[in-house]
C-alpha positions in Angstrom: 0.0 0.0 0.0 1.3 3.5 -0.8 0.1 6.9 0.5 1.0 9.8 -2.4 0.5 12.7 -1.1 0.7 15.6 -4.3 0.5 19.1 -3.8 -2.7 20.4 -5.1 -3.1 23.8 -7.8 0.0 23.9 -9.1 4.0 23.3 -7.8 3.2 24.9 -4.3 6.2 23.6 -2.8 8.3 24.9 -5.7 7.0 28.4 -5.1 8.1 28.2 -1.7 11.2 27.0 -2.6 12.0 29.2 -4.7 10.7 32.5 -2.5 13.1 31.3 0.4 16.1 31.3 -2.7 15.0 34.8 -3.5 13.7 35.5 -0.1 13.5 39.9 -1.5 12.3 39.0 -5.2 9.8 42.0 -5.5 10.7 43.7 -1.9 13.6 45.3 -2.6 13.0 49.1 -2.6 10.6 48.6 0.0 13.4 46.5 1.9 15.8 49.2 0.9 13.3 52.1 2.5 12.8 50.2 5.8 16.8 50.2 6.4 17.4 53.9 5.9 14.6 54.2 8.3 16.2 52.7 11.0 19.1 55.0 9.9 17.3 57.9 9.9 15.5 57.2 13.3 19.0 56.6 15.0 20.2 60.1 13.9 16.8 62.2 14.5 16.9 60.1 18.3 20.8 61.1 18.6 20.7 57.0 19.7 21.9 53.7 18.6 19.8 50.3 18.5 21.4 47.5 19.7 20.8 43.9 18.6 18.8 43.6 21.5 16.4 46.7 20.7 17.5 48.9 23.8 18.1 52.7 22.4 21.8 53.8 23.4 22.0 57.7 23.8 25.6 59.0 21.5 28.1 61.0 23.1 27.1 64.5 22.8 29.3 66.7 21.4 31.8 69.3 22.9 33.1 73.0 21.6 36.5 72.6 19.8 38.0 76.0 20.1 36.3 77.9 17.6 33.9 75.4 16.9 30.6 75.2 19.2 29.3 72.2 20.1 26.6 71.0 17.6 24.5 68.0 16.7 26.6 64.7 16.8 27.7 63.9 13.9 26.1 66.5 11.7 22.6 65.5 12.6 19.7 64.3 10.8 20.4 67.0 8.3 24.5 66.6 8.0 26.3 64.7 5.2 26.9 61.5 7.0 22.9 61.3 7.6 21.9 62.4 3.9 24.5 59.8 2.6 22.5 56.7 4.9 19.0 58.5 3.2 20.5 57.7 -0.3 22.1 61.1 -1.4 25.6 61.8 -2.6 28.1 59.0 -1.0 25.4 56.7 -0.1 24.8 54.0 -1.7 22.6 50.6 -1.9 22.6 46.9 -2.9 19.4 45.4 -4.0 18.9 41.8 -5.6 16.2 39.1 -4.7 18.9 37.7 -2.3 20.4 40.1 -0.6 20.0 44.2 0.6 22.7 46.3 1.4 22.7 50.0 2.0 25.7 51.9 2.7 27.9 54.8 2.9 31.2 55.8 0.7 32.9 58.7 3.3 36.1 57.9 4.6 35.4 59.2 8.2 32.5 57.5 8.4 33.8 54.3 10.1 35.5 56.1 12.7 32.3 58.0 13.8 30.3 55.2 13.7 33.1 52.8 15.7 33.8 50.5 13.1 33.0 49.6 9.7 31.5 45.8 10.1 28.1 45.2 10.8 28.3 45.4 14.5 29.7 48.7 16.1 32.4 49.0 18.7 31.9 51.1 21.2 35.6 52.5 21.8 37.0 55.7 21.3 38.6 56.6 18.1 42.6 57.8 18.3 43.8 59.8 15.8 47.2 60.4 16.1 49.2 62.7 13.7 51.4 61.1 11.0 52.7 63.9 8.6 55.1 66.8 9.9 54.7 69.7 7.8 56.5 73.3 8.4 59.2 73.7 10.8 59.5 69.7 11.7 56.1 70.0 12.9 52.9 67.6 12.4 50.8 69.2 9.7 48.1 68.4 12.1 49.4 70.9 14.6 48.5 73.9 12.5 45.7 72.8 11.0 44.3 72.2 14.3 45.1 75.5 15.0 44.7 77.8 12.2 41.4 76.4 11.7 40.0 76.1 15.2 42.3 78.2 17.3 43.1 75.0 19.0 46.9 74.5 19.7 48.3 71.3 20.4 52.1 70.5 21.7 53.4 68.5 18.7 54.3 66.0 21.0 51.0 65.5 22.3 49.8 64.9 18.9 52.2 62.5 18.3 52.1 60.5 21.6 48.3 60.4 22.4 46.7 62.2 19.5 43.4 63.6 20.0 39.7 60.9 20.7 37.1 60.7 18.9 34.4 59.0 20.6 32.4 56.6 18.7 28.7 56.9 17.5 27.0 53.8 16.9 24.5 53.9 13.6 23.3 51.8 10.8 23.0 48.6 13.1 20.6 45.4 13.2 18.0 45.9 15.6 14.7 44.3 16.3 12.2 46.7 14.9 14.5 46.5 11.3 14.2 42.8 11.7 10.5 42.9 12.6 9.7 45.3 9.0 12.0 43.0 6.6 10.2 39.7 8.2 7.0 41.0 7.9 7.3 42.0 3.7 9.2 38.6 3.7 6.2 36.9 5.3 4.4 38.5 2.8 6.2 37.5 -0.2 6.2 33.4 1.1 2.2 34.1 1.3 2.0 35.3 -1.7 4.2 32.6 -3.3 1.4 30.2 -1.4 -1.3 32.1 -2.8 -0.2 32.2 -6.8 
């Protein structure tokens, strides 16, 4: 005796299959928008998420001689946030099996405390490399011509100046929650066709 059991109204099981190969097939810009999102929230809030959906307050900022303290790291308005919304230096990575968006600004892995997809939480040293004029670091006077900050050269050499980190553009549960619901959606409607 043999008990066949066939899938009923088409290949069912193939459309399922093939929804969890191509798990964003048809979600992508909407997969896309939900990520800068989260971005955008974690700059308007001045916060970072973590993996377990608590809401980490940044550093605030401090005046640097000449230059007051403002909104960490430029705000929801600065370059670094406009680049995570998709404008110049951002940038995004969408196909049915993977989404990606990103930023291409060299100093934004030091704010944010690292460039992987988890953030470190440590301070930043930057120490200066190049001497310019008079055997000093290049550093020196550019710290102080442009913020009326002056630094012993061999401070700047020895312990540099710290940059504290900034957490963004992390995996947190209500990301998680939006991308699982469209791709509960999708697996339904690959059920449902």
């Amino acid at each position: 005796m043999i008990l066949d059991v066939g899938i009923t109204g088409g290949d069912l099981l193939g459309k399922l299959l093939d929804a969890f190969k191509a798990p964003f097939r048809g979600m992508e810009r909407q997969g896309v928008k939900a990520m800068r999102k989260s971005v955008a929230s974690e700059f308007a809030g001045r916060y970072w998420h973590t993996p377990q959906g608590r809401k980490i307050p940044w550093a605030p900022s401090k005046p640097f001689g000449r230059r007051p303290a403002g909104s960490p790291l430029g705000g929801p308005g600065g370059s670094l946030a406009q680049a995570w919304a998709g404008s110049a230096g951002g940038f995004e990575v969408m196909g049915p099996e993977r989404l990606a968006i990103g930023v291409d600004m060299p100093f934004a892995a030091l704010h944010r405390g690292g460039a992987g997809t988890s953030a470190d939480l440590r301070e930043t040293r930057i120490k200066a490399k190049r001497i310019g004029a008079q055997g000093k670091p290049a550093m020196h006077w550019r710290l102080g011509m442009e913020f009326g900050v002056w630094i012993s050269p061999a401070k700047l050499l020895t312990e540099g100046l710290s940059i504290p980190s900034r957490p963004h553009a992390t995996s947190n549960p209500e990301l998680a929650d939006a991308l699982a619901g469209r791709l509960l959606d999708n697996l339904l409607g690959a059920s449902r066709a």
